[in-house]
Jmol script that loads the backbone (N, CA, C; Angstrom):
load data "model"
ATOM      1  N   UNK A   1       9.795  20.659   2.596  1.00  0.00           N
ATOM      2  CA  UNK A   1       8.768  19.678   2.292  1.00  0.00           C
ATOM      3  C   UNK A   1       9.386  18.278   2.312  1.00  0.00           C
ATOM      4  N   UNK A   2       8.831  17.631   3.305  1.00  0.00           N
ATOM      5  CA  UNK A   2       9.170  16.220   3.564  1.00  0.00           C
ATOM      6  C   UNK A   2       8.381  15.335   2.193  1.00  0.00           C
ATOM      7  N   UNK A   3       9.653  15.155   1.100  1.00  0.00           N
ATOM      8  CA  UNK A   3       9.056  13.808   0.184  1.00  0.00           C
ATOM      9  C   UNK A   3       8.600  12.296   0.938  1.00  0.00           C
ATOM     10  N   UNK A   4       7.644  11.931   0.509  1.00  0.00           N
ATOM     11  CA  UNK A   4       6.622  10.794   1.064  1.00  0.00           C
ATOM     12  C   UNK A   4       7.650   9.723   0.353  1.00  0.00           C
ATOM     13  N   UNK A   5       7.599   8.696   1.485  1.00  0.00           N
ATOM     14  CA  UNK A   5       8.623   7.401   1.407  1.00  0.00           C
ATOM     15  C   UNK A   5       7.953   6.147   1.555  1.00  0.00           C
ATOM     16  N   UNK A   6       7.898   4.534   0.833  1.00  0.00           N
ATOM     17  CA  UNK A   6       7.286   3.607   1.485  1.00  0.00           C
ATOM     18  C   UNK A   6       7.788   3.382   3.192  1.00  0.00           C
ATOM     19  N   UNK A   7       8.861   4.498   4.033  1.00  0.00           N
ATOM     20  CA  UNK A   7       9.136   3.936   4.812  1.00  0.00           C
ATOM     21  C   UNK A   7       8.795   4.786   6.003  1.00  0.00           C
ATOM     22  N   UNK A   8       8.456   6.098   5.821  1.00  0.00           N
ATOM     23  CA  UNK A   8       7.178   7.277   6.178  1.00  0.00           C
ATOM     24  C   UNK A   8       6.245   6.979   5.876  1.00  0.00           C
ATOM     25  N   UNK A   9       5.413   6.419   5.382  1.00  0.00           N
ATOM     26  CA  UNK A   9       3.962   6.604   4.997  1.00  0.00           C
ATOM     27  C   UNK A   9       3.572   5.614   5.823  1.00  0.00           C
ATOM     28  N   UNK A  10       2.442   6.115   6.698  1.00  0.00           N
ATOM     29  CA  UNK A  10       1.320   5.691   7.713  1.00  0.00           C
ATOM     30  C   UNK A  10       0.664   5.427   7.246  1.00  0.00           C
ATOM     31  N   UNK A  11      -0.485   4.571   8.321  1.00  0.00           N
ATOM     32  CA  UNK A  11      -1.426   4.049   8.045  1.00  0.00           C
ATOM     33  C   UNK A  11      -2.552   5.140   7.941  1.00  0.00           C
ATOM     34  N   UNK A  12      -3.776   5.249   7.664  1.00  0.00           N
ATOM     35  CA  UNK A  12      -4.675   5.863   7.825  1.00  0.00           C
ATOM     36  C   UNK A  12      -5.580   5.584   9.119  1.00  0.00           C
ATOM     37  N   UNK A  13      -5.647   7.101   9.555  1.00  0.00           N
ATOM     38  CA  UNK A  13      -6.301   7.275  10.757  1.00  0.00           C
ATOM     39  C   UNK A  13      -7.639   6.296  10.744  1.00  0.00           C
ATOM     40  N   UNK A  14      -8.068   6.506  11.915  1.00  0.00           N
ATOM     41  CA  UNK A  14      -9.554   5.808  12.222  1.00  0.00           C
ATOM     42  C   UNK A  14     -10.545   7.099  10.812  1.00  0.00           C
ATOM     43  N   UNK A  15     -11.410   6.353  10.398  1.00  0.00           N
ATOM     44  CA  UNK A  15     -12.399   6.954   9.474  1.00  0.00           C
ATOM     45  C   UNK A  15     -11.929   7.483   8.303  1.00  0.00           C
ATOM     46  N   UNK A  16     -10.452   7.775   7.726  1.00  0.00           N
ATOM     47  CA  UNK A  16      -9.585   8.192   7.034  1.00  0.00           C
ATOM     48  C   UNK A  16     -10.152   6.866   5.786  1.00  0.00           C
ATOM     49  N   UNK A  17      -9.781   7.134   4.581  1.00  0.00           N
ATOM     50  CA  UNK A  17     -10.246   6.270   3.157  1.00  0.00           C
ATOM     51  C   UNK A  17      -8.634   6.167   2.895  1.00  0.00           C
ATOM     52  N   UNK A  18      -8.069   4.826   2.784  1.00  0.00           N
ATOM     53  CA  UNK A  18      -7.032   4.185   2.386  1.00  0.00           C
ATOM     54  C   UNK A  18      -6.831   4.715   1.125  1.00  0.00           C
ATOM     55  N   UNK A  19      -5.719   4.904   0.745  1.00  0.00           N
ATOM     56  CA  UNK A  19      -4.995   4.820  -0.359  1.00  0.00           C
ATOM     57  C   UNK A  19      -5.711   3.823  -1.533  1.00  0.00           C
ATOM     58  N   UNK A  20      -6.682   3.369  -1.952  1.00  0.00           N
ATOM     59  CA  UNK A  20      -7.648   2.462  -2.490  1.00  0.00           C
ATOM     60  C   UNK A  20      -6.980   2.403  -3.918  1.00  0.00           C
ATOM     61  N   UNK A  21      -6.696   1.193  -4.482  1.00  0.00           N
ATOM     62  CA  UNK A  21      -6.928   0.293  -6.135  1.00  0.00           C
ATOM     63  C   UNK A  21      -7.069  -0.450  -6.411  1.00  0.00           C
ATOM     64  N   UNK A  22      -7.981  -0.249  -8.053  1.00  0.00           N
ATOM     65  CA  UNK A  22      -8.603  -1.553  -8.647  1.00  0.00           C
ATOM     66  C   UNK A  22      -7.564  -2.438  -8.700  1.00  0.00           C
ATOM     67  N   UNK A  23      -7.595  -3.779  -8.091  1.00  0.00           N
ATOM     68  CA  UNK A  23      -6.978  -4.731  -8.584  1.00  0.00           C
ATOM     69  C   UNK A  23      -6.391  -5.304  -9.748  1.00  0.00           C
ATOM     70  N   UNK A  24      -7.205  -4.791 -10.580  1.00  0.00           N
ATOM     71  CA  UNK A  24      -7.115  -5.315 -12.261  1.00  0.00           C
ATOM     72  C   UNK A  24      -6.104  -4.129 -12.765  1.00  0.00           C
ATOM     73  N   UNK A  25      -6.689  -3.024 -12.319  1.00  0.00           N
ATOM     74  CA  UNK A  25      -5.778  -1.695 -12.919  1.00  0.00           C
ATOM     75  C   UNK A  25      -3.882  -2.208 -12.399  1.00  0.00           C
ATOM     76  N   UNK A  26      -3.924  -2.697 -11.105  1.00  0.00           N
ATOM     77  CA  UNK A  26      -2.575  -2.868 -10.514  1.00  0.00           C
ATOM     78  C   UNK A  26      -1.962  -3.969 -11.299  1.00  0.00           C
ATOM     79  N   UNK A  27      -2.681  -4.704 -11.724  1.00  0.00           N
ATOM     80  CA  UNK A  27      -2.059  -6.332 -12.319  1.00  0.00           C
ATOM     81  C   UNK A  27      -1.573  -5.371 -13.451  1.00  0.00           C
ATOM     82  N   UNK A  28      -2.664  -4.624 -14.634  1.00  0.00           N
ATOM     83  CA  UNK A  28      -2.064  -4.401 -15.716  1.00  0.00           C
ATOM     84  C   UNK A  28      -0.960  -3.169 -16.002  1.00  0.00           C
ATOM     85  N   UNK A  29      -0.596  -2.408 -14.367  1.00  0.00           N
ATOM     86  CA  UNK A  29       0.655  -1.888 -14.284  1.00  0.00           C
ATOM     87  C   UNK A  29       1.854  -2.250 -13.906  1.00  0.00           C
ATOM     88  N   UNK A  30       1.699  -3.264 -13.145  1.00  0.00           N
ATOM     89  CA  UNK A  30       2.964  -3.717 -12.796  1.00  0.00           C
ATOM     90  C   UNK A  30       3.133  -5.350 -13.426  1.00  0.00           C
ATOM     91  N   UNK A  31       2.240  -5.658 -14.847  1.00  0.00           N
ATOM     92  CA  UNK A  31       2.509  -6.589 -15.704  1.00  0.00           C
ATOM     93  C   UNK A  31       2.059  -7.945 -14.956  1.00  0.00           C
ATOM     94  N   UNK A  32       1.396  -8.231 -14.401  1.00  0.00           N
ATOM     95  CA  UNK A  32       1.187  -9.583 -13.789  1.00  0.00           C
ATOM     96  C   UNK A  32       0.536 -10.119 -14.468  1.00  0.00           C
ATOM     97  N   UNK A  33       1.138 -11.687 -14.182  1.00  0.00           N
ATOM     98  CA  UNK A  33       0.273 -12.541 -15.100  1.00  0.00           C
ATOM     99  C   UNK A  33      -1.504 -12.781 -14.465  1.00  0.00           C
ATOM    100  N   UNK A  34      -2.261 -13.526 -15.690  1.00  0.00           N
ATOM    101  CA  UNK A  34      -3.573 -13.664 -15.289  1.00  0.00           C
ATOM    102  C   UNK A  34      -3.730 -14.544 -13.692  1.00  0.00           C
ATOM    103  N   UNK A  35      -3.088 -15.085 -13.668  1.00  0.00           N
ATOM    104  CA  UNK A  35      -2.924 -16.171 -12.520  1.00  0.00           C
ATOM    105  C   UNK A  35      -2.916 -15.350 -11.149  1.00  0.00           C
ATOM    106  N   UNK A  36      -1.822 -14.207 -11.083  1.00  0.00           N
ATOM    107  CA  UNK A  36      -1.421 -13.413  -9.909  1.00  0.00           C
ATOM    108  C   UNK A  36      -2.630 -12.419  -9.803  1.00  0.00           C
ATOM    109  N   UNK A  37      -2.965 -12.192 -11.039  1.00  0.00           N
ATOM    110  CA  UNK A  37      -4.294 -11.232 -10.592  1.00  0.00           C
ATOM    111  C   UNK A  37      -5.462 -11.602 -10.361  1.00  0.00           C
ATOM    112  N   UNK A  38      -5.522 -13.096 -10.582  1.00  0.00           N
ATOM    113  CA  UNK A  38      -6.737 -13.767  -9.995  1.00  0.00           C
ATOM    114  C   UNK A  38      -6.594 -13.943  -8.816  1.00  0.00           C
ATOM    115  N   UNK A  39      -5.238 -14.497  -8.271  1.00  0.00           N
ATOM    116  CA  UNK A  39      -4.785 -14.473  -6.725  1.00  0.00           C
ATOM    117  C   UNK A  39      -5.416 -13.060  -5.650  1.00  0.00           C
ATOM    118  N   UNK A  40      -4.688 -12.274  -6.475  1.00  0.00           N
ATOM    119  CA  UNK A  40      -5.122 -10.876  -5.828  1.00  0.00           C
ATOM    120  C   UNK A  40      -6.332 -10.742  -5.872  1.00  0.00           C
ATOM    121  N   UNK A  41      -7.314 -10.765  -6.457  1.00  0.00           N
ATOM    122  CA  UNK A  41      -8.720 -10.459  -6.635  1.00  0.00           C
ATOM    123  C   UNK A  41      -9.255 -11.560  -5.648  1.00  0.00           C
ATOM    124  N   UNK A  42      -9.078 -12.624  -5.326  1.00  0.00           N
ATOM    125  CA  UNK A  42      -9.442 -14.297  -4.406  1.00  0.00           C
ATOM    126  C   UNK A  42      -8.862 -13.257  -2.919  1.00  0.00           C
ATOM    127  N   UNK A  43      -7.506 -12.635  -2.613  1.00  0.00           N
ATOM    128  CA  UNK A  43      -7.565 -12.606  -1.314  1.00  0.00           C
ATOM    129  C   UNK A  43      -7.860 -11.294  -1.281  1.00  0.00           C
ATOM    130  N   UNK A  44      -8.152 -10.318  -1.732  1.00  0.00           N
ATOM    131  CA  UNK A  44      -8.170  -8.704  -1.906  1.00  0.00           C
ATOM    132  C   UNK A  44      -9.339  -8.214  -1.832  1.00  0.00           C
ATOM    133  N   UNK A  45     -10.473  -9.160  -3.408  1.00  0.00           N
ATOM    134  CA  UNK A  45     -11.368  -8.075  -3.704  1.00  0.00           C
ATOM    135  C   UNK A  45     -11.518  -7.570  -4.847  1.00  0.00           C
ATOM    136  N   UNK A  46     -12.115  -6.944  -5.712  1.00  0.00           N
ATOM    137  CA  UNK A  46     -12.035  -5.965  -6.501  1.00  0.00           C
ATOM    138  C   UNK A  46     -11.021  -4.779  -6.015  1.00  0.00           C
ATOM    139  N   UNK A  47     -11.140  -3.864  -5.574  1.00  0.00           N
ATOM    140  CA  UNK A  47     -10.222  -2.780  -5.162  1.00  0.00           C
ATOM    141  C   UNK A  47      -9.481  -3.417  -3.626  1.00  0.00           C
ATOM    142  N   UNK A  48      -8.532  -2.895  -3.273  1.00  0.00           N
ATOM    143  CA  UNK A  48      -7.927  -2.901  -1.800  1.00  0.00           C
ATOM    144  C   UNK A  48      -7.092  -1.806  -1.637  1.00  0.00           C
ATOM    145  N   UNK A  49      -6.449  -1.762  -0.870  1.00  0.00           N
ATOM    146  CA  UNK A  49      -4.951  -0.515   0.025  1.00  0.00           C
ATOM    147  C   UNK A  49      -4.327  -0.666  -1.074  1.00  0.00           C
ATOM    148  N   UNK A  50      -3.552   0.257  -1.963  1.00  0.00           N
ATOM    149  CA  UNK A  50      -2.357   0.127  -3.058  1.00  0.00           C
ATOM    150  C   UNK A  50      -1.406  -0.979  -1.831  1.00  0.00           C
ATOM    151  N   UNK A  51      -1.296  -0.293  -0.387  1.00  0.00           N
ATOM    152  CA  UNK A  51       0.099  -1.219  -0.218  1.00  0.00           C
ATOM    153  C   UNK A  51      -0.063  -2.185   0.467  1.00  0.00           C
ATOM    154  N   UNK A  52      -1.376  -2.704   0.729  1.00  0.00           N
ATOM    155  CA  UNK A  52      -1.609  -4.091   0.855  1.00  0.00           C
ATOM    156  C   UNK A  52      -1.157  -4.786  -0.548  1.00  0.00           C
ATOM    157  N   UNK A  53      -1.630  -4.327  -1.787  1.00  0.00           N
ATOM    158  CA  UNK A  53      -1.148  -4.902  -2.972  1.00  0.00           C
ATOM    159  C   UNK A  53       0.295  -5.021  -3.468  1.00  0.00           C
ATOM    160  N   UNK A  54       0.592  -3.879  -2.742  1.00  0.00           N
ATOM    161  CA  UNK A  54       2.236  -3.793  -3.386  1.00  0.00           C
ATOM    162  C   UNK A  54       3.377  -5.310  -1.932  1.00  0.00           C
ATOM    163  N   UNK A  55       2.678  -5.242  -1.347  1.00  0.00           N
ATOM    164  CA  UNK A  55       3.464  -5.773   0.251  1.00  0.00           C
ATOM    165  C   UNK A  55       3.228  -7.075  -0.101  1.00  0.00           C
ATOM    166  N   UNK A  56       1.736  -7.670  -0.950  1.00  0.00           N
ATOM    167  CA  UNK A  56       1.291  -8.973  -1.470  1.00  0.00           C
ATOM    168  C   UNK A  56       2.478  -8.992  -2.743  1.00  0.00           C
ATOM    169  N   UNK A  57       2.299  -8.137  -3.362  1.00  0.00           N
ATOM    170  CA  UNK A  57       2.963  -8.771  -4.858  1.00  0.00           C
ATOM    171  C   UNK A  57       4.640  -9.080  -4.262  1.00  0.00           C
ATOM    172  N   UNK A  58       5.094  -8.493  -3.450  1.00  0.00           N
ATOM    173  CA  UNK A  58       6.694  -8.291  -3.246  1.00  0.00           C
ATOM    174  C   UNK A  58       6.737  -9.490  -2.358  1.00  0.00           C
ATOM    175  N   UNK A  59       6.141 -10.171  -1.776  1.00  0.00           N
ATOM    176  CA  UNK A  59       5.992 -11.031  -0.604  1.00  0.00           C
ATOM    177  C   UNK A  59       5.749 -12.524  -2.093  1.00  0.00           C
ATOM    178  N   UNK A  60       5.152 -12.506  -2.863  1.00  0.00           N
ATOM    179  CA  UNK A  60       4.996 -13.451  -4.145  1.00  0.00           C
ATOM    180  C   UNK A  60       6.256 -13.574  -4.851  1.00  0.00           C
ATOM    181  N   UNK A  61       7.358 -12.617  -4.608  1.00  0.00           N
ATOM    182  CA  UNK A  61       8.386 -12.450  -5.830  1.00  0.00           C
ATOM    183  C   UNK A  61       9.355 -12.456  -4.990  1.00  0.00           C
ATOM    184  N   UNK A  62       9.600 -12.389  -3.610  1.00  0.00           N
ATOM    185  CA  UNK A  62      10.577 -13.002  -2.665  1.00  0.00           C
ATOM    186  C   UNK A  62      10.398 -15.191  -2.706  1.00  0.00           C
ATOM    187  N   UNK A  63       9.130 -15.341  -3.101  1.00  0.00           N
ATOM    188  CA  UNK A  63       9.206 -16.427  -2.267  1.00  0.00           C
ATOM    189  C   UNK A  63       9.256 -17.698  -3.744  1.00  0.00           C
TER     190      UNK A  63
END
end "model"
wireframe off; spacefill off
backbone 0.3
color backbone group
């Protein structure tokens, strides 16, 4: 059994349902301030891709 990696894991096929989370739920797990989760919610949405969120937050904390 091949363990799932951020560096294996594909995109989802055509018609396939993304990996989907609440925005708010992600801010208050990985501790973000009110500011970053307003960010996220302004370019995201309410819910989006977990790794659109995770690729946004890491792309905020490089720069």
């Amino acid at each position: 059994m091949q363990q799932e990696t951020f560096a294996n894991k594909q995109a989802p096929n055509e018609g396939e349902v993304a990996d989907m989370q609440n925005v708010h739920e992600f801010a208050r797990r990985f501790r973000l301030s009110p500011q970053e989760e307003h960010r996220l919610v302004a370019r995201h949405g309410v819910t989006a891709p977990r790794i659109d969120l995770l690729v946004d937050a890491r792309r905020e904390l490089a720069s």
